[in-house]
GUVO-524878 format. One line per field, with one value per atom (N, C-alpha, C): residue number from 0; chain; x, y, z; atom name. Coordinates in pm, whole numbers, plus 32768, in hexadecimal, padded with zeros to 4 digits. Each point is the difference from the previous one (the first is absolute). Layout:
<sites>
seq: c(NUM | ...) .
mol: c(A | ...) .
xx: c(X | ...) .
yy: c(Y | ...) .
zz: c(Z | ...) .
atom: c(CA | ...) .
</sites>
This chain:
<sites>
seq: c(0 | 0 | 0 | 1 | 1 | 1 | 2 | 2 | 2 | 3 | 3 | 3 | 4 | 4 | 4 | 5 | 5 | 5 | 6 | 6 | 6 | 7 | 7 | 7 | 8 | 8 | 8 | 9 | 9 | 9 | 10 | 10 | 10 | 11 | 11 | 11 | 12 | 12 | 12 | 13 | 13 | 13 | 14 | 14 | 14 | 15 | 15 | 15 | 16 | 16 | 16 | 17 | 17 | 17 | 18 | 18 | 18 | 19 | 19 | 19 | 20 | 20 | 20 | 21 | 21 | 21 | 22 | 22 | 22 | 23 | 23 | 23 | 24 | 24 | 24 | 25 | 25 | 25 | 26 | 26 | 26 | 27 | 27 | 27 | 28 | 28 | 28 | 29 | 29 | 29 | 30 | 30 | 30 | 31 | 31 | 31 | 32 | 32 | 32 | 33 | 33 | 33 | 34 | 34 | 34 | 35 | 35 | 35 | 36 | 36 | 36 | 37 | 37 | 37 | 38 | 38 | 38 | 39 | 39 | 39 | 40 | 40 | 40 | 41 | 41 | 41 | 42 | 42 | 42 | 43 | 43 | 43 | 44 | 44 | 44 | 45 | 45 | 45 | 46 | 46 | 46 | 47 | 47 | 47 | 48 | 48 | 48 | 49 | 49 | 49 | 50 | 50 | 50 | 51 | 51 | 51 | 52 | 52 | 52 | 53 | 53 | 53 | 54 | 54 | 54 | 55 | 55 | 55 | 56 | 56 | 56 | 57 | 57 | 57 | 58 | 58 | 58 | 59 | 59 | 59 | 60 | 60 | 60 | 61 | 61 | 61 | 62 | 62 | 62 | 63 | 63 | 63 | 64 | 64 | 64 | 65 | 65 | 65 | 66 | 66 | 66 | 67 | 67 | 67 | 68 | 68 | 68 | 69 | 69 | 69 | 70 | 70 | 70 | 71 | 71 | 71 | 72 | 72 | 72 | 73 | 73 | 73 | 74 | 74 | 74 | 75 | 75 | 75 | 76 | 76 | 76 | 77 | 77 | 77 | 78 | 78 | 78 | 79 | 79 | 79 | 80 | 80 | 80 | 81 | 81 | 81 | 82 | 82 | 82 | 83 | 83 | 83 | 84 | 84 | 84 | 85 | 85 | 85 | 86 | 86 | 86 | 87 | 87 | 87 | 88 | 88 | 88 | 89 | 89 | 89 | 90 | 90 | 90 | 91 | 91 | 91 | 92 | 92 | 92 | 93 | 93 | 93 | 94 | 94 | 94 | 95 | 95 | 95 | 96 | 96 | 96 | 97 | 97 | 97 | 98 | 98 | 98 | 99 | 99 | 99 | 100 | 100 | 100 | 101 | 101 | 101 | 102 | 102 | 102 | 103 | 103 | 103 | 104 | 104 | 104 | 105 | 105 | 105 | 106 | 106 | 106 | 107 | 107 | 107 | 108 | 108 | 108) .
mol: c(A | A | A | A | A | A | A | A | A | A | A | A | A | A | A | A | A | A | A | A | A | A | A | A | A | A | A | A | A | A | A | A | A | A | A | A | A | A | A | A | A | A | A | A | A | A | A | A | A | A | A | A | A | A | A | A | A | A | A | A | A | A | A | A | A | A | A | A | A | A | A | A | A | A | A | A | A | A | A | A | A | A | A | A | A | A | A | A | A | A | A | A | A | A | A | A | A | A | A | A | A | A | A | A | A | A | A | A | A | A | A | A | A | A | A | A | A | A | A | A | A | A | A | A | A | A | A | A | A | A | A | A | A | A | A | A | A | A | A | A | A | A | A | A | A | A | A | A | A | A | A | A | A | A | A | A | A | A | A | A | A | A | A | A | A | A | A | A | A | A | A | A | A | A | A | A | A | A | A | A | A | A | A | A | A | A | A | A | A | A | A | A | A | A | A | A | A | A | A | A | A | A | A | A | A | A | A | A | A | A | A | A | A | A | A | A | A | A | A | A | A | A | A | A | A | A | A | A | A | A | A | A | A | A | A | A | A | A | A | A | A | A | A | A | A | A | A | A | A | A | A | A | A | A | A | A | A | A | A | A | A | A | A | A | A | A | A | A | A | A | A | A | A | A | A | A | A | A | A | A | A | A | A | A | A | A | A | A | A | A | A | A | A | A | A | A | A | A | A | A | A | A | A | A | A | A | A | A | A | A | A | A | A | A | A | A | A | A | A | A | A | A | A | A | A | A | A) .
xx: c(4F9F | 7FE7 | 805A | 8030 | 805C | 7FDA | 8006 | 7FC7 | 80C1 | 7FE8 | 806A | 8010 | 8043 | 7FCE | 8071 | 8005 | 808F | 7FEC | 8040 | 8021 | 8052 | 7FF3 | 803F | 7FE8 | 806E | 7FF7 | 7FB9 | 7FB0 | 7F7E | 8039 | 8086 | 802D | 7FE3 | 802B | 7FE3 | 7F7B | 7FB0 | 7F71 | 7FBC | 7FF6 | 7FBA | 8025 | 8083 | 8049 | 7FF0 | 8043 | 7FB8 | 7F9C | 7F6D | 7F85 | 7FE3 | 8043 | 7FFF | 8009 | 806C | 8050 | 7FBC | 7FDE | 7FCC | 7F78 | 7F95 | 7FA0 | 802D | 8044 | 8034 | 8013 | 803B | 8001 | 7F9A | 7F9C | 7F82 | 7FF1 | 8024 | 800C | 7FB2 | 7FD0 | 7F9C | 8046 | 8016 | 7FE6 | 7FE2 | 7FB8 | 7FDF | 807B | 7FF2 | 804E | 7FCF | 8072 | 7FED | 8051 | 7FF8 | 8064 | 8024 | 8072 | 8069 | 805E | 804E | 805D | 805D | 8088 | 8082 | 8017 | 8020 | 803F | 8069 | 8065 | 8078 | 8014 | 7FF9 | 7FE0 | 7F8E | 7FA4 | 7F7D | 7FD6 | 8017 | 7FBD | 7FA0 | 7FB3 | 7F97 | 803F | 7F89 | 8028 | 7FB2 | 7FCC | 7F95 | 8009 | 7F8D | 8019 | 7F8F | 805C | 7FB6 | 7FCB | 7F7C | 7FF3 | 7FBF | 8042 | 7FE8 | 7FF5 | 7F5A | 8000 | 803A | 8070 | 8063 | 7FD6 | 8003 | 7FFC | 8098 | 8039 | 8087 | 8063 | 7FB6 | 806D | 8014 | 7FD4 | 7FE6 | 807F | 800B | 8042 | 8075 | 805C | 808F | 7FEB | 7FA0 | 7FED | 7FC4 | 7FA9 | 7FD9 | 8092 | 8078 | 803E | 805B | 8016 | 8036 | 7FF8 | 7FA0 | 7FD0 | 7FF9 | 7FDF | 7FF3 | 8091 | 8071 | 809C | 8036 | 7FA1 | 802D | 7FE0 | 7F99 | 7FC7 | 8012 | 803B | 7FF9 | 80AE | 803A | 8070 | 801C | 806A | 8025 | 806C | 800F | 8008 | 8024 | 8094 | 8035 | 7FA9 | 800A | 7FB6 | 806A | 8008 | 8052 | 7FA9 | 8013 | 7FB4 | 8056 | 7FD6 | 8028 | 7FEA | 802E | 7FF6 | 7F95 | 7FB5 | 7FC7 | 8065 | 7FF7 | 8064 | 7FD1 | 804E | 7FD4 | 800C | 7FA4 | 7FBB | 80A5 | 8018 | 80A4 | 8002 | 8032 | 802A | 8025 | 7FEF | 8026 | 80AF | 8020 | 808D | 8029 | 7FA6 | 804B | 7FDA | 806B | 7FFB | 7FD4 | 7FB5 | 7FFB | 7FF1 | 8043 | 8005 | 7FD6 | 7F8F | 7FB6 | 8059 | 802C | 802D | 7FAD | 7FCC | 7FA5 | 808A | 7F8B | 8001 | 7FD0 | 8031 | 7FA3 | 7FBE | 7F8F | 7FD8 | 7F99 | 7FF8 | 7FC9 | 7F4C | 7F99 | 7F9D | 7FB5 | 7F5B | 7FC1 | 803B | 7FD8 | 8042 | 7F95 | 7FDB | 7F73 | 802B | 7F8E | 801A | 7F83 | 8001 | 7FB2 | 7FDA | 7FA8 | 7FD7 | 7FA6 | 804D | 7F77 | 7FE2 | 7F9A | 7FA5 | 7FAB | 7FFB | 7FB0 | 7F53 | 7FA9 | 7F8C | 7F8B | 7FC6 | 7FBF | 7F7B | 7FC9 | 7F9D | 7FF3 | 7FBA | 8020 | 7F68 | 7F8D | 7F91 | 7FE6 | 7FE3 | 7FC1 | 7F70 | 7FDF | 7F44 | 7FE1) .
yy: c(CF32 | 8009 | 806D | 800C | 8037 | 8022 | 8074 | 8032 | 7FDA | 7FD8 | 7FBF | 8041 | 8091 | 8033 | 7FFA | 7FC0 | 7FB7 | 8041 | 8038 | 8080 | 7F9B | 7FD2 | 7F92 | 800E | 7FD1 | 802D | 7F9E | 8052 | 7F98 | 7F91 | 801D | 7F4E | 7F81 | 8057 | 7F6E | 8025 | 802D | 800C | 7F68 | 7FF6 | 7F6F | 7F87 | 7FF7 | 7F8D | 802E | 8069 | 7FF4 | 7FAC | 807A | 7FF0 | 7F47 | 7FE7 | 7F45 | 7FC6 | 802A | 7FC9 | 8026 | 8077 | 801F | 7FAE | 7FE1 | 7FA5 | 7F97 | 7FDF | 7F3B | 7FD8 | 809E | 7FF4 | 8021 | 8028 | 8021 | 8092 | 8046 | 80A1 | 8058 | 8045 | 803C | 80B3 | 803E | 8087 | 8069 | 8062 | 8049 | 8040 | 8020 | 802C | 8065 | 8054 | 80C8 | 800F | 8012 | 8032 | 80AF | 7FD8 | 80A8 | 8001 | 806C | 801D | 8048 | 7FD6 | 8033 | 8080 | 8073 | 808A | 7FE1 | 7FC9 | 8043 | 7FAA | 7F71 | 7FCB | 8039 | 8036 | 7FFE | 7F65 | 7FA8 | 7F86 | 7FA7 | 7FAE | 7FB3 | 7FA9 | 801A | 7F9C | 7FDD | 7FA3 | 7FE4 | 7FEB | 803D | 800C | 7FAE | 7FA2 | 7FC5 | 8018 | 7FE3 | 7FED | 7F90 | 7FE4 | 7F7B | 8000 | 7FE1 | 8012 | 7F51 | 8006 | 7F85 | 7FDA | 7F9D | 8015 | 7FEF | 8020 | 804E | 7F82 | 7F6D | 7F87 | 7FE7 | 8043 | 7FA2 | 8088 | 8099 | 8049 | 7FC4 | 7FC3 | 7FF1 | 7FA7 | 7F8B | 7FA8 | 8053 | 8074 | 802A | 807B | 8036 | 803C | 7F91 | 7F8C | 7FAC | 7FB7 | 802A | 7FD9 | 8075 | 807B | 807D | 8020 | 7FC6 | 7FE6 | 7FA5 | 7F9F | 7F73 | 8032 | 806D | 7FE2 | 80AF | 8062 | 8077 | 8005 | 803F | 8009 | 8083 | 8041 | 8069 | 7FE7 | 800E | 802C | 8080 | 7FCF | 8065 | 8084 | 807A | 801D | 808E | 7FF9 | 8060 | 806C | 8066 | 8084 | 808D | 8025 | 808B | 807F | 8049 | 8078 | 8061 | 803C | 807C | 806F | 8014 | 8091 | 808A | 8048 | 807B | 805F | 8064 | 8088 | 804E | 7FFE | 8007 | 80AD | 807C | 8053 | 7FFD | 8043 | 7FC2 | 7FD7 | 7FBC | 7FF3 | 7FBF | 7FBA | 7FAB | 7F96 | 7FA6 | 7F50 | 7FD2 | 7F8F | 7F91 | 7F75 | 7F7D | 7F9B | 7FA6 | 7FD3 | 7FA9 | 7F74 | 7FC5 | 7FAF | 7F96 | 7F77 | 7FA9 | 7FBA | 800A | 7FD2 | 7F61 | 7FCE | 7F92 | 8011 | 7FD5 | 8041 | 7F74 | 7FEB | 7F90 | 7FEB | 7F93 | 802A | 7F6D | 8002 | 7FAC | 8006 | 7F7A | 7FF1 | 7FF1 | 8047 | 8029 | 8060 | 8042 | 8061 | 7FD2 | 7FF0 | 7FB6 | 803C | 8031 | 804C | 7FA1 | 7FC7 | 7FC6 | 8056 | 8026 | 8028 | 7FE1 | 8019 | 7FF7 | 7FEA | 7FCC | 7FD7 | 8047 | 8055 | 8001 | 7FB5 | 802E | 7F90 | 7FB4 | 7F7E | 7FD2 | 7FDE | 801E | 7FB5 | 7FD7 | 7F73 | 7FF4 | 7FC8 | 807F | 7FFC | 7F92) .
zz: c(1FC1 | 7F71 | 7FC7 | 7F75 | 7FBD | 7F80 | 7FBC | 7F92 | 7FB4 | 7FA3 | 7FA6 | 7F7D | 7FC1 | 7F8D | 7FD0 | 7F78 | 7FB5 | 7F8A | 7FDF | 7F7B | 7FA1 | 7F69 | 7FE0 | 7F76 | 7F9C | 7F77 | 7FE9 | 7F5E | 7FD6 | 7FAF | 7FE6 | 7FC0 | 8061 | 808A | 8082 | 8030 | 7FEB | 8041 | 7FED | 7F8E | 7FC4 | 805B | 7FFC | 8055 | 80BD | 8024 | 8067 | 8033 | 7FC9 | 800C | 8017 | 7F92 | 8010 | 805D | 801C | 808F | 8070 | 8001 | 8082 | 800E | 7F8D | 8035 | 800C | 7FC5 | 8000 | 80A8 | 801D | 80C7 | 8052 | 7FBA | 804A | 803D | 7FAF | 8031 | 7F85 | 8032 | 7FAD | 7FC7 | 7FB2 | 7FF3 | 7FB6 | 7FDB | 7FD5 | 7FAE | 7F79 | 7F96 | 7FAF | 800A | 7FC2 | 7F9A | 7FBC | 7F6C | 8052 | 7FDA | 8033 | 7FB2 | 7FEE | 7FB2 | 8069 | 7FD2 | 8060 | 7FCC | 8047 | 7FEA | 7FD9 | 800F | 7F9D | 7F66 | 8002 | 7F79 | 7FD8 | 8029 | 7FC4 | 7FC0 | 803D | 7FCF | 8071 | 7FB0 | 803E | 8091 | 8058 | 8084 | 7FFC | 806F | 8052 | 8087 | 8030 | 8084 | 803B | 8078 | 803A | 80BD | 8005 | 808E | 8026 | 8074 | 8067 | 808B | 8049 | 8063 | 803A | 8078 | 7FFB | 8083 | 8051 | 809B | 800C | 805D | 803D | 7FE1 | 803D | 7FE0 | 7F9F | 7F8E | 7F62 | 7FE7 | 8004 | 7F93 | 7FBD | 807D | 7FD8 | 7F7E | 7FF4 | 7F85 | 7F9E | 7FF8 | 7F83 | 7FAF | 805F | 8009 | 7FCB | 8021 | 7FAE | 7F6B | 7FF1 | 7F72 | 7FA7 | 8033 | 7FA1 | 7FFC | 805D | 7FF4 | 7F8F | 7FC9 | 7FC8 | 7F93 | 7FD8 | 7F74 | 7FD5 | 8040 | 7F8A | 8049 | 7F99 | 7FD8 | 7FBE | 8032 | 7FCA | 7F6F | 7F9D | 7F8D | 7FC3 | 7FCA | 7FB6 | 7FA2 | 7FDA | 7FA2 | 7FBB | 7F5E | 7FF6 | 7FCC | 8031 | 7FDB | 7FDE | 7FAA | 7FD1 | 8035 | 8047 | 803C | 7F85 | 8010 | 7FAF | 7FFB | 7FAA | 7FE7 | 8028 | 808C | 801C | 7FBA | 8016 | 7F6A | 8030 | 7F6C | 8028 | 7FA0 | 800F | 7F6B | 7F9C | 7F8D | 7F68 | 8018 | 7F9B | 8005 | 8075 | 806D | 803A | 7FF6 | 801B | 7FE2 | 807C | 7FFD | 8053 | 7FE7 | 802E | 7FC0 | 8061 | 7FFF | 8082 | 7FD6 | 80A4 | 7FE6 | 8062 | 7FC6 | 8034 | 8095 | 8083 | 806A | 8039 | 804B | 800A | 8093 | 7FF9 | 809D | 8050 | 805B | 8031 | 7FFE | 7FBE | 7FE1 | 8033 | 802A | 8019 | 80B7 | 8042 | 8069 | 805D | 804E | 805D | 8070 | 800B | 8092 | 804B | 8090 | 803A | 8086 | 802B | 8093 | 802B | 80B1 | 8042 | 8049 | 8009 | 807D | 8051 | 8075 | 8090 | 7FC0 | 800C | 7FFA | 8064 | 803B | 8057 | 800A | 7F62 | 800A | 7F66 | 8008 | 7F81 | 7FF1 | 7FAF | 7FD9 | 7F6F | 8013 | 7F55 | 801D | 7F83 | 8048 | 7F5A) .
atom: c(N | CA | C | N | CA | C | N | CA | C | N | CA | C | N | CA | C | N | CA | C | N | CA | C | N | CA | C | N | CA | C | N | CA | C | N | CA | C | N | CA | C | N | CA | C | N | CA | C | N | CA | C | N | CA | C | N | CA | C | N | CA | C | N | CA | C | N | CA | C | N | CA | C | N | CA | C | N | CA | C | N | CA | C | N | CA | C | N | CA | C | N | CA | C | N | CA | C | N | CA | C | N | CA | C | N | CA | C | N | CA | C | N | CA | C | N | CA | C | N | CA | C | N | CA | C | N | CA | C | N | CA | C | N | CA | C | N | CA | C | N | CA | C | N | CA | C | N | CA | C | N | CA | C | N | CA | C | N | CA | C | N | CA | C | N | CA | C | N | CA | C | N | CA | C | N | CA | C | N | CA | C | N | CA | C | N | CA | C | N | CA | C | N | CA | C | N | CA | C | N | CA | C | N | CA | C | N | CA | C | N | CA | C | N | CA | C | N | CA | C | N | CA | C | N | CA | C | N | CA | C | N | CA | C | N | CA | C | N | CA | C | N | CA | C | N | CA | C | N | CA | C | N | CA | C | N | CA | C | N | CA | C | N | CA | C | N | CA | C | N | CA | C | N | CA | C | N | CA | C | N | CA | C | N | CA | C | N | CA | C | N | CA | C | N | CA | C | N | CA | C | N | CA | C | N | CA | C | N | CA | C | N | CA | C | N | CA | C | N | CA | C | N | CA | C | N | CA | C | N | CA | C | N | CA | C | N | CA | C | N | CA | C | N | CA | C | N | CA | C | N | CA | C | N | CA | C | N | CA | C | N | CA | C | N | CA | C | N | CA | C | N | CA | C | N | CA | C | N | CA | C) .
</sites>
């Protein structure tokens, strides 16, 4: 057994979530927010048995997507009389981060 925790922007949460029952996989869903966008995730967990991960790892592959995003630097507390001119970056956003882990025990009471 395999604890399955898929970190995933909340534009693809909805769709996921779909997909993953349409295959018969069940999981528990956390609203989180990412440290450096400071924007909405959701985080998922899934207890998997070991033959199934590569297919749920395939689908949380099929359906979140990383995405452009352009963002503006904040301007550092700078001394009077000096300039700074933030210039917008584009930086990579959405996508998923995904940890399986080892299972020791799994119960659903």
């Amino acid at each position: 057994m395999k604890l399955v925790i898929a970190v995933v922007s909340d534009k693809d949460a909805s769709l996921l979530l779909d997909q993953l029952i349409e295959q018969g996989y069940r999981a528990t869903k956390l609203a989180s927010t990412g440290g450096f966008l400071k924007e909405g995730n959701t985080t998922l967990f899934m207890g998997i048995e070991e033959e199934k991960v590569e297919n749920v790892l395939a689908i949380i592959k099929s359906v979140c997507r990383s995405r452009p995003k352009i963002m503006t630097p904040i301007a550092p507390l700078s001394g009077p009389g000096e300039a700074y001119v933030p210039y917008s970056v584009e930086v990579p956003h959405g996508g998923a981060t995904i940890f399986v882990l080892d299972v020791e025990k799994y119960l659903k009471v």
